[in-house]
PQR file of N, CA, C, O and H, with PARSE charges and radii, in Angstrom:
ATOM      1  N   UNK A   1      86.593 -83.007 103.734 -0.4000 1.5000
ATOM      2  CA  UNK A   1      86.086 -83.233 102.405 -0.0000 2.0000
ATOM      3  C   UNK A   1      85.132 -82.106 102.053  0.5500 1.7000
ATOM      4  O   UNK A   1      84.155 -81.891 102.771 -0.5500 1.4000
ATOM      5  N   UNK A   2      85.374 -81.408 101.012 -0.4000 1.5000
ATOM      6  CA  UNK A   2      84.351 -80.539 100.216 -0.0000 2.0000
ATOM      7  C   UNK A   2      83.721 -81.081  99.222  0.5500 1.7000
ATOM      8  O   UNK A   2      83.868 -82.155  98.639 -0.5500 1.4000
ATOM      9  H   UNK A   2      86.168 -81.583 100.429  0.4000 1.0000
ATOM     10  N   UNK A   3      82.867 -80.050  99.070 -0.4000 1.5000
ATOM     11  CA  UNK A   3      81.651 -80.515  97.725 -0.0000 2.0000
ATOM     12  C   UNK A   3      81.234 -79.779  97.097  0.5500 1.7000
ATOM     13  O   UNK A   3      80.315 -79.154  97.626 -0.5500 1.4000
ATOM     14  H   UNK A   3      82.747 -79.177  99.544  0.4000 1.0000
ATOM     15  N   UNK A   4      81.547 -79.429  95.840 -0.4000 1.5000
ATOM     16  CA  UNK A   4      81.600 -78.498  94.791 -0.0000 2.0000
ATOM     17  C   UNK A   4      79.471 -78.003  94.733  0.5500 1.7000
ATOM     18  O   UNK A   4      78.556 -78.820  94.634 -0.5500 1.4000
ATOM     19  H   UNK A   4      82.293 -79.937  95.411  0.4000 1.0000
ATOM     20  N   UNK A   5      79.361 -76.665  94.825 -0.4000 1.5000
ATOM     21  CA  UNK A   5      77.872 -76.635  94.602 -0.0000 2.0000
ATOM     22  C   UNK A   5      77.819 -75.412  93.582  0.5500 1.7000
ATOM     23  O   UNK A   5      78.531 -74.442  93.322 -0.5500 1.4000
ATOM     24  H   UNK A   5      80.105 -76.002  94.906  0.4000 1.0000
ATOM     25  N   UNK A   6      76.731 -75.900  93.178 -0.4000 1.5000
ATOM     26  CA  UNK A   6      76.760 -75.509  91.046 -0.0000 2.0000
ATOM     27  C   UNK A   6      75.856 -74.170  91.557  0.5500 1.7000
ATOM     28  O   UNK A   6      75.598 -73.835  92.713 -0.5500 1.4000
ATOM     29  H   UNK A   6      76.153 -76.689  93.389  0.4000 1.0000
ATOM     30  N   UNK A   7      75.558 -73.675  90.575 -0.4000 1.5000
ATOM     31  CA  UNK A   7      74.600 -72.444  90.416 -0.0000 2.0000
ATOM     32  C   UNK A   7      73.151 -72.928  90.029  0.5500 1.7000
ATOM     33  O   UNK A   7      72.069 -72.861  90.613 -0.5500 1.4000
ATOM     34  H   UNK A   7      75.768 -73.947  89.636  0.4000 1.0000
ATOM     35  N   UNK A   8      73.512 -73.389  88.942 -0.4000 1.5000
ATOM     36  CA  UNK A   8      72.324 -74.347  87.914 -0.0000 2.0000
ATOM     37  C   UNK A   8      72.259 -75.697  88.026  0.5500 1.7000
ATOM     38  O   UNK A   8      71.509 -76.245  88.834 -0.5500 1.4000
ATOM     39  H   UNK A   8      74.391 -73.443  88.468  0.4000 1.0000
ATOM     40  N   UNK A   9      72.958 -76.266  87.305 -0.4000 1.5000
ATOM     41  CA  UNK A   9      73.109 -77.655  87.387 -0.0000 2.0000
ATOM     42  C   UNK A   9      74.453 -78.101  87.249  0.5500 1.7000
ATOM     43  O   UNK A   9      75.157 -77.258  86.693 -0.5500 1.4000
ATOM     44  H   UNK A   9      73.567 -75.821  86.649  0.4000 1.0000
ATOM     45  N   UNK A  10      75.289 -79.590  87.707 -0.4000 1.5000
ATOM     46  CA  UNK A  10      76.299 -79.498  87.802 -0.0000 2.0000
ATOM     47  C   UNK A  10      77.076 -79.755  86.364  0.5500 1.7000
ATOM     48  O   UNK A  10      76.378 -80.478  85.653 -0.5500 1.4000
ATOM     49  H   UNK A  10      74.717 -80.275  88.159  0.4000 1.0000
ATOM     50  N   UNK A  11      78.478 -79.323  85.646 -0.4000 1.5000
ATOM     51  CA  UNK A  11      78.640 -79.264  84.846 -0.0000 2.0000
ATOM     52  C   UNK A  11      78.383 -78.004  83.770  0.5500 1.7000
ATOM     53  O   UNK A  11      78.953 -77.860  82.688 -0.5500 1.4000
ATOM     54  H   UNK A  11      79.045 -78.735  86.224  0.4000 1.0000
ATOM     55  N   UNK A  12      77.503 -77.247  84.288 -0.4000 1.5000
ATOM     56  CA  UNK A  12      77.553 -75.992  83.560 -0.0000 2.0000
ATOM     57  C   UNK A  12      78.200 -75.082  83.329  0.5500 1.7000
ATOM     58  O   UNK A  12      77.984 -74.219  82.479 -0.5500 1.4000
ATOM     59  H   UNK A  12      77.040 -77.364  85.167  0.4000 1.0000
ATOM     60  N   UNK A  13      79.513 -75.203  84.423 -0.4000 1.5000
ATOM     61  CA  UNK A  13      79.945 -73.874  84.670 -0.0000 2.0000
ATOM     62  C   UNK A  13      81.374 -74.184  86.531  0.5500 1.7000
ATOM     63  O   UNK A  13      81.427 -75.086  87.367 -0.5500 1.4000
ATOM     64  H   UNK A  13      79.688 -75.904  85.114  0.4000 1.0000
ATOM     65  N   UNK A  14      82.068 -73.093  86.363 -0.4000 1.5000
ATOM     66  CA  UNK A  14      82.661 -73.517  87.672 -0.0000 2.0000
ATOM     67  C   UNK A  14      81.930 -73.412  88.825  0.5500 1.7000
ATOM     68  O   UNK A  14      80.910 -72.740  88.674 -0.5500 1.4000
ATOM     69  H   UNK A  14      82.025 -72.361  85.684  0.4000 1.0000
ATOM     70  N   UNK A  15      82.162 -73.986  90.273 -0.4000 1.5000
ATOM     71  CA  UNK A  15      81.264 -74.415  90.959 -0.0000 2.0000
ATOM     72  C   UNK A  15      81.697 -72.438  91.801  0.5500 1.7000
ATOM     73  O   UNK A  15      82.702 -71.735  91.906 -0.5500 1.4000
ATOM     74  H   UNK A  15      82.991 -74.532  90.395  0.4000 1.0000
ATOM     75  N   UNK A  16      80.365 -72.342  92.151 -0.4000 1.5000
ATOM     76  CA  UNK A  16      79.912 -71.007  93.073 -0.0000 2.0000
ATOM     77  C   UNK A  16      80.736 -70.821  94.311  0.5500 1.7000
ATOM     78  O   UNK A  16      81.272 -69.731  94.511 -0.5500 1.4000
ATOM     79  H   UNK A  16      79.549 -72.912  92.066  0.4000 1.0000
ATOM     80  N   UNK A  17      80.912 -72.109  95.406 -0.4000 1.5000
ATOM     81  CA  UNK A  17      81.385 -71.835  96.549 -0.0000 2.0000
ATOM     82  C   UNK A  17      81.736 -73.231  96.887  0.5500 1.7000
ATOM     83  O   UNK A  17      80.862 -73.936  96.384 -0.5500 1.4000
ATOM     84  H   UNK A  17      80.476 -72.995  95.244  0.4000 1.0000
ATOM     85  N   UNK A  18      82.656 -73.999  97.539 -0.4000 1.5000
ATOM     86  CA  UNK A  18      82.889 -75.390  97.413 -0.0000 2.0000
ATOM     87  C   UNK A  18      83.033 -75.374  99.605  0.5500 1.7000
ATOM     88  O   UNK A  18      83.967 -74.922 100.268 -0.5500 1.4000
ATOM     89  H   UNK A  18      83.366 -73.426  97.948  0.4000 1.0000
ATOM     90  N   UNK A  19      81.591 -76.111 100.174 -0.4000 1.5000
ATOM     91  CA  UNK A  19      81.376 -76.064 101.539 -0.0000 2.0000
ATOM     92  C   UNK A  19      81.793 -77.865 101.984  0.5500 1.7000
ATOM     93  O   UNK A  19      81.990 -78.802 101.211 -0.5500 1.4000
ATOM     94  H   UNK A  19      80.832 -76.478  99.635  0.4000 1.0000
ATOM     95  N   UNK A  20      81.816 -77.848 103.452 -0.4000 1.5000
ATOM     96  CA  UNK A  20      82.285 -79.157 104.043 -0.0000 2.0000
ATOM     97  C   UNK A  20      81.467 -80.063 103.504  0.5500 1.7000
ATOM     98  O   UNK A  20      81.046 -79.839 102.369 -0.5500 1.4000
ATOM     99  H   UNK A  20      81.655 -77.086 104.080  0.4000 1.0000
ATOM    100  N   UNK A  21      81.214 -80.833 103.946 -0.4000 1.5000
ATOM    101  CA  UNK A  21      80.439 -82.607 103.750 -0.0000 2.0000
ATOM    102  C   UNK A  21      79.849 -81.827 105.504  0.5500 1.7000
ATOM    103  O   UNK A  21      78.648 -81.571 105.417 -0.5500 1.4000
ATOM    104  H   UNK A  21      81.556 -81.015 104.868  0.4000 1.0000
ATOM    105  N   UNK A  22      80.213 -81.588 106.399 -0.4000 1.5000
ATOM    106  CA  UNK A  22      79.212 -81.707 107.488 -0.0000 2.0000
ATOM    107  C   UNK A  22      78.620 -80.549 106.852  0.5500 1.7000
ATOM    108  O   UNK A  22      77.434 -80.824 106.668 -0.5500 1.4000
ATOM    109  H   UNK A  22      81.189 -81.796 106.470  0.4000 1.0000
ATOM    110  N   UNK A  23      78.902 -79.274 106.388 -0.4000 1.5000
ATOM    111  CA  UNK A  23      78.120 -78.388 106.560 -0.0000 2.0000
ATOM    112  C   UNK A  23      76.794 -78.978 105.516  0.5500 1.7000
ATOM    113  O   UNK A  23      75.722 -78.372 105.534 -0.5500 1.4000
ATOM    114  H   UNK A  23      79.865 -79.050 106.538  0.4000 1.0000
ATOM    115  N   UNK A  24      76.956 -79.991 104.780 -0.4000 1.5000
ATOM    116  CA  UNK A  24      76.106 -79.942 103.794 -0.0000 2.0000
ATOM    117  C   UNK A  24      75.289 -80.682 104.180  0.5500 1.7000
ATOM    118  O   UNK A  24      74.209 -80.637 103.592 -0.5500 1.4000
ATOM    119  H   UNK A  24      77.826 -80.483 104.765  0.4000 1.0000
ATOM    120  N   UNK A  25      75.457 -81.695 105.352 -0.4000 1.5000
ATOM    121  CA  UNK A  25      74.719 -82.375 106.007 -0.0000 2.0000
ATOM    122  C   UNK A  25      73.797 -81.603 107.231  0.5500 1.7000
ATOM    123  O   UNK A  25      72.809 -82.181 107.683 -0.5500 1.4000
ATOM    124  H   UNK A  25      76.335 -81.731 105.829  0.4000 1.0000
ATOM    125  N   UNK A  26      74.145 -80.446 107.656 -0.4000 1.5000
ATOM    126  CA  UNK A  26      73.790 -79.715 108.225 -0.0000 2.0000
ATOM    127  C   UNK A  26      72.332 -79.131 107.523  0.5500 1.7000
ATOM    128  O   UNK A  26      71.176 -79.393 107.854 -0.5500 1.4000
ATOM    129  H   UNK A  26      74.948 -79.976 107.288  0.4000 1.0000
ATOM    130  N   UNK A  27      72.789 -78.322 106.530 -0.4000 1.5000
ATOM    131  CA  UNK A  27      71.584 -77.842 105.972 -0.0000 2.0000
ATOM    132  C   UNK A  27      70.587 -79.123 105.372  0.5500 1.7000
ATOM    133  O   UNK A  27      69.409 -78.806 105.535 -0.5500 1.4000
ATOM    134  H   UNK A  27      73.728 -78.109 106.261  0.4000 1.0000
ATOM    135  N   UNK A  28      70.717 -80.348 104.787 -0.4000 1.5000
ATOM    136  CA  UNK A  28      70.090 -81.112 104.805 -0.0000 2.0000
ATOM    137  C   UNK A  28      68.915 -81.962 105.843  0.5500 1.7000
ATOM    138  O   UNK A  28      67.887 -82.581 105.569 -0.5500 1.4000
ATOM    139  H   UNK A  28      71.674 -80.606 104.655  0.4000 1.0000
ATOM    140  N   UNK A  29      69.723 -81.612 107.342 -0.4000 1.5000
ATOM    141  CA  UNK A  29      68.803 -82.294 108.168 -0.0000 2.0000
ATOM    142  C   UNK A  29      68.174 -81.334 108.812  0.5500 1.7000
ATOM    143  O   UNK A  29      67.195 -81.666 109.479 -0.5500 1.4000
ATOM    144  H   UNK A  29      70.558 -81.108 107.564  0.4000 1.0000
ATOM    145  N   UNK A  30      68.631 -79.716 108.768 -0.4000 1.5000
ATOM    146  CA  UNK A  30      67.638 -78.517 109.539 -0.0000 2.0000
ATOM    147  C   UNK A  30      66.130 -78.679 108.312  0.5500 1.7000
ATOM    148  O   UNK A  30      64.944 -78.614 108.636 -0.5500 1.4000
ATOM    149  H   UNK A  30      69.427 -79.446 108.226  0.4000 1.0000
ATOM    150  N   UNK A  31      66.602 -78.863 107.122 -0.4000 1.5000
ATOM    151  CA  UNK A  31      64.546 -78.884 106.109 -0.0000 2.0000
ATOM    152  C   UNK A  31      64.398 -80.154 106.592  0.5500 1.7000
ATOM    153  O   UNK A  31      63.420 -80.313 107.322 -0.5500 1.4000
ATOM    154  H   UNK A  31      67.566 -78.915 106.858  0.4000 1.0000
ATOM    155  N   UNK A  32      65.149 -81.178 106.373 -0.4000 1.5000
ATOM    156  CA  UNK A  32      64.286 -82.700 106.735 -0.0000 2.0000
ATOM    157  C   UNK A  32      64.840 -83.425 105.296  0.5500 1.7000
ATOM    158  O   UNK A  32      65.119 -82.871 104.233 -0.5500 1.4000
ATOM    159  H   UNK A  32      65.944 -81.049 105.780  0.4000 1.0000
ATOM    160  N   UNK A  33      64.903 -85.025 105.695 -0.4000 1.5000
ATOM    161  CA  UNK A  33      65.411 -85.942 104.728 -0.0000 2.0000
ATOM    162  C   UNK A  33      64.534 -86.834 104.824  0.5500 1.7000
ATOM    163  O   UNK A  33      64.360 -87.388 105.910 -0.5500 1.4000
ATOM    164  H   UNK A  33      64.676 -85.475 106.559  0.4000 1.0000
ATOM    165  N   UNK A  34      63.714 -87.205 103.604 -0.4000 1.5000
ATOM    166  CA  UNK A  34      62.717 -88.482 103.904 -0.0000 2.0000
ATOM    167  C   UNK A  34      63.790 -89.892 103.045  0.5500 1.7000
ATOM    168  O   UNK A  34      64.469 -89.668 102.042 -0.5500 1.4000
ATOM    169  H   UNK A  34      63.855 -86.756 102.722  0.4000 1.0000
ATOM    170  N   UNK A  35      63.722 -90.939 103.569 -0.4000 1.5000
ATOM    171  CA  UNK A  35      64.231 -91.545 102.879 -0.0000 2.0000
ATOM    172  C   UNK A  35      63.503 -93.117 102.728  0.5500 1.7000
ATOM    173  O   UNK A  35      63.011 -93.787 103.636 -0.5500 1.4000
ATOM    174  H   UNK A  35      63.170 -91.121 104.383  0.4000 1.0000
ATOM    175  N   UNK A  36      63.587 -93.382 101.591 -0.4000 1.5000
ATOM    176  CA  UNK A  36      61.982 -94.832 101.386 -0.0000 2.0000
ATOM    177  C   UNK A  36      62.642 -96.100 100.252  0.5500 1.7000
ATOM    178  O   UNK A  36      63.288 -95.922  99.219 -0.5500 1.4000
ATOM    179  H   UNK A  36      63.986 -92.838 100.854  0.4000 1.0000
ATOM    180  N   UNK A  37      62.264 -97.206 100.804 -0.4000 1.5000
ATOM    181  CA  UNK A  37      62.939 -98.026 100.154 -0.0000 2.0000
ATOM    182  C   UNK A  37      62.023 -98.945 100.136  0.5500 1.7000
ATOM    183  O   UNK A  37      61.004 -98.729 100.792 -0.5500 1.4000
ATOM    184  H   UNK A  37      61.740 -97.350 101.643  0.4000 1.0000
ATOM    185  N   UNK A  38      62.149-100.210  99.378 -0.4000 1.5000
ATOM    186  CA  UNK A  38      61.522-101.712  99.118 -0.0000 2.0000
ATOM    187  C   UNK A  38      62.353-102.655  99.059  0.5500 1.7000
ATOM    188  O   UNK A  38      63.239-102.400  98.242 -0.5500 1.4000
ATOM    189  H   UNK A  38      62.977-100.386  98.845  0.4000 1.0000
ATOM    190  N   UNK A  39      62.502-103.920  99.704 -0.4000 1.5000
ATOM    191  CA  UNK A  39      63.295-105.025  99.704 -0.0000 2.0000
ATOM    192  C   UNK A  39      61.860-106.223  99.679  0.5500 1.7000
ATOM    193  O   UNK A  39      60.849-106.341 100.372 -0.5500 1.4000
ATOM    194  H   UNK A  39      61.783-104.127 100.367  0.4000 1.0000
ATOM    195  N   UNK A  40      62.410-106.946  98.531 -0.4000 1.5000
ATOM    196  CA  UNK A  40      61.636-108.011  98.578 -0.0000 2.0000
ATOM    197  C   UNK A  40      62.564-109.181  98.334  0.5500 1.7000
ATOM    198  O   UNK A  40      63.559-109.064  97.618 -0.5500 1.4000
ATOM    199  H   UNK A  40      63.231-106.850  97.968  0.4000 1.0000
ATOM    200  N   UNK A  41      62.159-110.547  99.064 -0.4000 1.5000
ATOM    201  CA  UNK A  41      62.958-111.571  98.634 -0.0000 2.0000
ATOM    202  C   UNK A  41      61.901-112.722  98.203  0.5500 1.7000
ATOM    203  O   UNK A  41      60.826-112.958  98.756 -0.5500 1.4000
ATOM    204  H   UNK A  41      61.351-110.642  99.646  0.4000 1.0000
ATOM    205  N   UNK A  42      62.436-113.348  97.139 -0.4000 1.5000
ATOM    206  CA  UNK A  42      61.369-113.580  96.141 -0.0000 2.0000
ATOM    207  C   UNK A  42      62.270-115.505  95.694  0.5500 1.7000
ATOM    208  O   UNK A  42      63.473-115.353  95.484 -0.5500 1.4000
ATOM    209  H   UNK A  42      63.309-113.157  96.690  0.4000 1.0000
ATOM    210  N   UNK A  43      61.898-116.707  95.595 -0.4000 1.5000
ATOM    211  CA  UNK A  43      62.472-117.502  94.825 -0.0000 2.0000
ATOM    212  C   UNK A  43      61.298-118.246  93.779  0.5500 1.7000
ATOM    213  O   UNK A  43      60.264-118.853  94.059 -0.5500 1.4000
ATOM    214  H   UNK A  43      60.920-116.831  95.765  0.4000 1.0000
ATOM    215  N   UNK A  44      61.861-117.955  92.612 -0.4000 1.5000
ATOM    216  CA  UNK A  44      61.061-118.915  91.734 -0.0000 2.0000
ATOM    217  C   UNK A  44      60.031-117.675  90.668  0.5500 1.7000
ATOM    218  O   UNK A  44      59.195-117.923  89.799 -0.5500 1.4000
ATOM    219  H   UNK A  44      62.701-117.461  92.385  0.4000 1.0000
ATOM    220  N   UNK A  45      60.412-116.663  91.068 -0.4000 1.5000
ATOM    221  CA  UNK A  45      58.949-115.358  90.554 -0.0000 2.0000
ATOM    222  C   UNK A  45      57.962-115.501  91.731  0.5500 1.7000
ATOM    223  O   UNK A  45      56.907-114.890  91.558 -0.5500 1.4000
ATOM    224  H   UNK A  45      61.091-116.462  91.774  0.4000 1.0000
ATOM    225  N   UNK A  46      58.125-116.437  93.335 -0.4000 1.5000
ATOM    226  CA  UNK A  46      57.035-116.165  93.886 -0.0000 2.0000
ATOM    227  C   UNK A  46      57.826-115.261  95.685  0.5500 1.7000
ATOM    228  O   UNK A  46      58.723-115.640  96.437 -0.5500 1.4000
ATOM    229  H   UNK A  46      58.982-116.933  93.475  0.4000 1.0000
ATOM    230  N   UNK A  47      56.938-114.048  95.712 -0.4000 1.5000
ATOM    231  CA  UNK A  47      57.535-113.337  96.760 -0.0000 2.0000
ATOM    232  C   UNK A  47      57.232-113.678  98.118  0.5500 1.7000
ATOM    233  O   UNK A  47      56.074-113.488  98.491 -0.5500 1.4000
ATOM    234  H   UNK A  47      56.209-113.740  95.101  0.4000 1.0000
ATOM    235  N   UNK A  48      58.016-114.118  98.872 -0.4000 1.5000
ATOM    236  CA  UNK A  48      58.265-114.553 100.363 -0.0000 2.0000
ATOM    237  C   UNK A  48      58.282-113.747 101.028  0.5500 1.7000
ATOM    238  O   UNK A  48      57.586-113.896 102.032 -0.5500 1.4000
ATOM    239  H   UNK A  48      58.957-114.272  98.569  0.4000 1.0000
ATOM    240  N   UNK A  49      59.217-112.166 100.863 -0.4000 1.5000
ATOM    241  CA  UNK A  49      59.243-111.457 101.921 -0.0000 2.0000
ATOM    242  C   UNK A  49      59.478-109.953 101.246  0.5500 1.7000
ATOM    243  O   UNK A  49      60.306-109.588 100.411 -0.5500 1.4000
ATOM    244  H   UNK A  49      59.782-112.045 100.047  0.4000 1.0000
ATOM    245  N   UNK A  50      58.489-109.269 101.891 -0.4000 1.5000
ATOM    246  CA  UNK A  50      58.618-107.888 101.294 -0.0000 2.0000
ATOM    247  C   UNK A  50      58.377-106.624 102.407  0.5500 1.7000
ATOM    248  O   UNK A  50      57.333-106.266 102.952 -0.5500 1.4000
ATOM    249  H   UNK A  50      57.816-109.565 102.569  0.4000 1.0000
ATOM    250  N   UNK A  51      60.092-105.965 102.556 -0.4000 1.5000
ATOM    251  CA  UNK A  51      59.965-104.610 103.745 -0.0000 2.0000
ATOM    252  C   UNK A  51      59.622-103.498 102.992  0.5500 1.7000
ATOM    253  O   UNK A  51      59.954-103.312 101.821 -0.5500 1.4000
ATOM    254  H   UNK A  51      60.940-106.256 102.113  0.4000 1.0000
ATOM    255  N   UNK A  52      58.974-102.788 103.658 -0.4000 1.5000
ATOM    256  CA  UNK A  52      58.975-101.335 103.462 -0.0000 2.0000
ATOM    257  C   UNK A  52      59.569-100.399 103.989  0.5500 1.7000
ATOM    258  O   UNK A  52      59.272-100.505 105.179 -0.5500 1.4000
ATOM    259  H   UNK A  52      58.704-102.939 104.609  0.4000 1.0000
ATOM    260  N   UNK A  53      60.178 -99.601 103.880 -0.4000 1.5000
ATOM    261  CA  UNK A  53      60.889 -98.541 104.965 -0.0000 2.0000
ATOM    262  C   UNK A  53      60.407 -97.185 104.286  0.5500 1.7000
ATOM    263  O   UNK A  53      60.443 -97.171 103.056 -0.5500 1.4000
ATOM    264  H   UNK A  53      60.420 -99.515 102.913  0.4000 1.0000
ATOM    265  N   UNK A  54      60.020 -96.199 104.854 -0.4000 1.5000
ATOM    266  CA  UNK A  54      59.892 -95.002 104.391 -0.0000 2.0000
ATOM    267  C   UNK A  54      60.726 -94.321 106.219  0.5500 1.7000
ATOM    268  O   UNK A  54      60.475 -94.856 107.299 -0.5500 1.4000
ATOM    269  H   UNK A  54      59.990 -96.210 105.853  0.4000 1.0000
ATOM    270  N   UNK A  55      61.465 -93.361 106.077 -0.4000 1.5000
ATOM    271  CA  UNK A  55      61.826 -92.686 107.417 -0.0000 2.0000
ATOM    272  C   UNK A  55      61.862 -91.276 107.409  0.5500 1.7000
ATOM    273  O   UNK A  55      62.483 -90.867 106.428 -0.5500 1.4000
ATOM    274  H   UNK A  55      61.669 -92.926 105.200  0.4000 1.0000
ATOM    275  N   UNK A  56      61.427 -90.378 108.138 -0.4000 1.5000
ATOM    276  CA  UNK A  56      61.998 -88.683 108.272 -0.0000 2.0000
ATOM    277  C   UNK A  56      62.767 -88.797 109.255  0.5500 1.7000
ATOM    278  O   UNK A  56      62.634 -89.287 110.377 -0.5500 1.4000
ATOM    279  H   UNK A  56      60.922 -90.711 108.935  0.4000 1.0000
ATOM    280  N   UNK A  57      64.324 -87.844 108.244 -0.4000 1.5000
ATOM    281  CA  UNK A  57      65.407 -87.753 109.681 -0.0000 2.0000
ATOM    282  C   UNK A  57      65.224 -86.273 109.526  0.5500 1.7000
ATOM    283  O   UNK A  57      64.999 -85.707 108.456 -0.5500 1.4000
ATOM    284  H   UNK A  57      64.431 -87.446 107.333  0.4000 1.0000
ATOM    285  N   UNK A  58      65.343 -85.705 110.693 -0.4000 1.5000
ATOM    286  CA  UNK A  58      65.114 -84.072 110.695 -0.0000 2.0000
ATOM    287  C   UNK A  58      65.919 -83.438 111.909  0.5500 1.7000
ATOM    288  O   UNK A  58      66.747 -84.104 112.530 -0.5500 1.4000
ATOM    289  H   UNK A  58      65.526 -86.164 111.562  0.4000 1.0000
ATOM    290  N   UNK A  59      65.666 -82.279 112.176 -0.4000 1.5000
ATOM    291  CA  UNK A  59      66.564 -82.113 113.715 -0.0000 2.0000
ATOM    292  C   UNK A  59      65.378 -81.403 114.545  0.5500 1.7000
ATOM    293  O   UNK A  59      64.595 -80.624 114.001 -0.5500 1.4000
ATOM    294  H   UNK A  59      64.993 -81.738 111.671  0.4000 1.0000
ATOM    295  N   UNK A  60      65.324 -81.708 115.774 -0.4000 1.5000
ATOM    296  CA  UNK A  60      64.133 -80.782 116.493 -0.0000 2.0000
ATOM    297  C   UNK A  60      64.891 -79.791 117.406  0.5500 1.7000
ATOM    298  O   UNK A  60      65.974 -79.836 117.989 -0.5500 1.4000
ATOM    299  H   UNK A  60      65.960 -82.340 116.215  0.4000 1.0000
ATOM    300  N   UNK A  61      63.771 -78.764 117.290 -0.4000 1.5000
ATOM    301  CA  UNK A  61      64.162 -77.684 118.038 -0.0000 2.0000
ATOM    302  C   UNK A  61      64.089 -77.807 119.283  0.5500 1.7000
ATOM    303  O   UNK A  61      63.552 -78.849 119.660 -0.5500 1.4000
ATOM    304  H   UNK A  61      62.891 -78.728 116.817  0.4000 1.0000
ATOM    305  N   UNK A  62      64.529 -76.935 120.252 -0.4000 1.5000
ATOM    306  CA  UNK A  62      65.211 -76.986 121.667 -0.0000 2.0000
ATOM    307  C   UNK A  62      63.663 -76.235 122.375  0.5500 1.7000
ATOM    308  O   UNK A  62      63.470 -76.173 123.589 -0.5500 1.4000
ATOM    309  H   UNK A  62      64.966 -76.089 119.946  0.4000 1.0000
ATOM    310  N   UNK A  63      62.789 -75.774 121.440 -0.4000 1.5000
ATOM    311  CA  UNK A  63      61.707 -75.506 121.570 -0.0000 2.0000
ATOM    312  C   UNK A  63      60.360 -76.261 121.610  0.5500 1.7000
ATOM    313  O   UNK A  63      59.373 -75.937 122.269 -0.5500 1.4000
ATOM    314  H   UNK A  63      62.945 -75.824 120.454  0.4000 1.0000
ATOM    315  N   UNK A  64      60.505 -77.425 120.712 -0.4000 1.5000
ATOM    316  CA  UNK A  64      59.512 -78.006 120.063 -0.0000 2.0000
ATOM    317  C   UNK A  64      59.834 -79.486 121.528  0.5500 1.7000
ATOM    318  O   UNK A  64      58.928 -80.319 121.490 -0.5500 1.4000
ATOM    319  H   UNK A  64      61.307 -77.689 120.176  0.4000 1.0000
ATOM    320  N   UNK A  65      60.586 -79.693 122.292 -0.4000 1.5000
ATOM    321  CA  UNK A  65      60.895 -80.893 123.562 -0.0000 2.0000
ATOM    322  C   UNK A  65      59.880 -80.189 124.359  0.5500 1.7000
ATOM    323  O   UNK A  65      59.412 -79.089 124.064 -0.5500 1.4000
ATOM    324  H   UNK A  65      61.322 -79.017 122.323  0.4000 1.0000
ATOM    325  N   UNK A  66      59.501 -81.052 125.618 -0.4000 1.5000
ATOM    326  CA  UNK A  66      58.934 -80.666 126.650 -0.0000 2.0000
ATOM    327  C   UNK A  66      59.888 -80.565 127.213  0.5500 1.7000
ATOM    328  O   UNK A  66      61.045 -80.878 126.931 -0.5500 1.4000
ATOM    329  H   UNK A  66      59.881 -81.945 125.858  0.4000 1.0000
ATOM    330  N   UNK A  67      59.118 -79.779 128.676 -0.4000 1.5000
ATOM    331  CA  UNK A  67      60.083 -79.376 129.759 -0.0000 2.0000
ATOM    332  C   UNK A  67      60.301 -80.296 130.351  0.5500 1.7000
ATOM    333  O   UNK A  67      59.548 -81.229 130.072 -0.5500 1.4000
ATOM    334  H   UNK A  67      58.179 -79.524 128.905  0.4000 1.0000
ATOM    335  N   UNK A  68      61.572 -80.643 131.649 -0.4000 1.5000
ATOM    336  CA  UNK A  68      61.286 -81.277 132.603 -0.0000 2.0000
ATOM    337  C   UNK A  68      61.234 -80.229 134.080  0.5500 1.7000
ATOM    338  O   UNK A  68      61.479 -79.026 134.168 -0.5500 1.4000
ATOM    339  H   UNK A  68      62.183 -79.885 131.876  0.4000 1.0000
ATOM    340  N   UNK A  69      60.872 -81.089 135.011 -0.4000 1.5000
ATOM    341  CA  UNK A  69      60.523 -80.301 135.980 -0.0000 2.0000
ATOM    342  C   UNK A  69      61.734 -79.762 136.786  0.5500 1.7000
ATOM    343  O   UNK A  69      62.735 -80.458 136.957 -0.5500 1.4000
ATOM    344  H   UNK A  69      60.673 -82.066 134.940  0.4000 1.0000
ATOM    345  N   UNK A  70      61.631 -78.639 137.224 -0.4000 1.5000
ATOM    346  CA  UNK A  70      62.210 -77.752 137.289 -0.0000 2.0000
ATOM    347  C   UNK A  70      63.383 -76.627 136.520  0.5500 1.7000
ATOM    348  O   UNK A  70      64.257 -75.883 136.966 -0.5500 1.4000
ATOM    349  H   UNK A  70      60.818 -78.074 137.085  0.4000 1.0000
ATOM    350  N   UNK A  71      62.987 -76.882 135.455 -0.4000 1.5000
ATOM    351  CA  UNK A  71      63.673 -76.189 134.313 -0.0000 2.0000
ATOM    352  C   UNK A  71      63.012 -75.048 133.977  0.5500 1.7000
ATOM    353  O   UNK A  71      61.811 -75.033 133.708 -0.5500 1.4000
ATOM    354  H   UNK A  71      62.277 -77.486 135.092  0.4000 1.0000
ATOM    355  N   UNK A  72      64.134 -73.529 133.975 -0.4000 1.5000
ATOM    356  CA  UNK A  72      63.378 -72.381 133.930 -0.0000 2.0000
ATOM    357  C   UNK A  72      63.183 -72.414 132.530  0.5500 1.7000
ATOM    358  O   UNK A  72      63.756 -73.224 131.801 -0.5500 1.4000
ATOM    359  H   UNK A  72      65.109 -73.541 134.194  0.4000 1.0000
ATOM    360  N   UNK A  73      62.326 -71.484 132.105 -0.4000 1.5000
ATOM    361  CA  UNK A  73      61.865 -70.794 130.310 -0.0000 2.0000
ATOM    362  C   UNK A  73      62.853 -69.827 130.159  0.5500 1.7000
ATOM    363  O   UNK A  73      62.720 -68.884 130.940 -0.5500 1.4000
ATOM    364  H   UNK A  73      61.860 -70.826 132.697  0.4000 1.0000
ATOM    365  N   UNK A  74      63.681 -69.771 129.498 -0.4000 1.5000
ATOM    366  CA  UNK A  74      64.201 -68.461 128.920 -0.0000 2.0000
ATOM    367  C   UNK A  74      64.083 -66.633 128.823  0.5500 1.7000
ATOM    368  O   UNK A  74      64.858 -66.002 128.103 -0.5500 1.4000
ATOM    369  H   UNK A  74      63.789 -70.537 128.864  0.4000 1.0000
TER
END
């Protein structure tokens, strides 16, 4: 699956370069994806239960892990 990516905005114009669905997921999780939500369950107008979720999905570097022991440095 591809995904058409605009210059400007979409609809302006034909699309620049049309890349995978992974690759686009790729560059999405090397900056970082925050993603935040609210669920409340509520009967009558009075609220019973209310989640929060806020999450960062990101990718870590092969740098940024600790070592384990006996593993050389590069």
């Amino acid at each position: 699956m591809t995904v058409p990516v605009y210059a400007d905005h979409p609809g302006t114009g034909p699309p620049m370069e049309r890349i995978a669905l992974v690759d686009l997921l790729d560059r999405l999780l090397a900056g970082g994806v925050v993603i935040s939500g609210d669920l409340v369950i509520s009967i009558a107008e009075v609220d019973l239960v209310r989640v929060s979720l806020r999450a960062l999905i990101t990718t870590i570097s092969q740098d940024i892990l600790p070592r384990t022991a006996g593993e050389q440095t590069p």
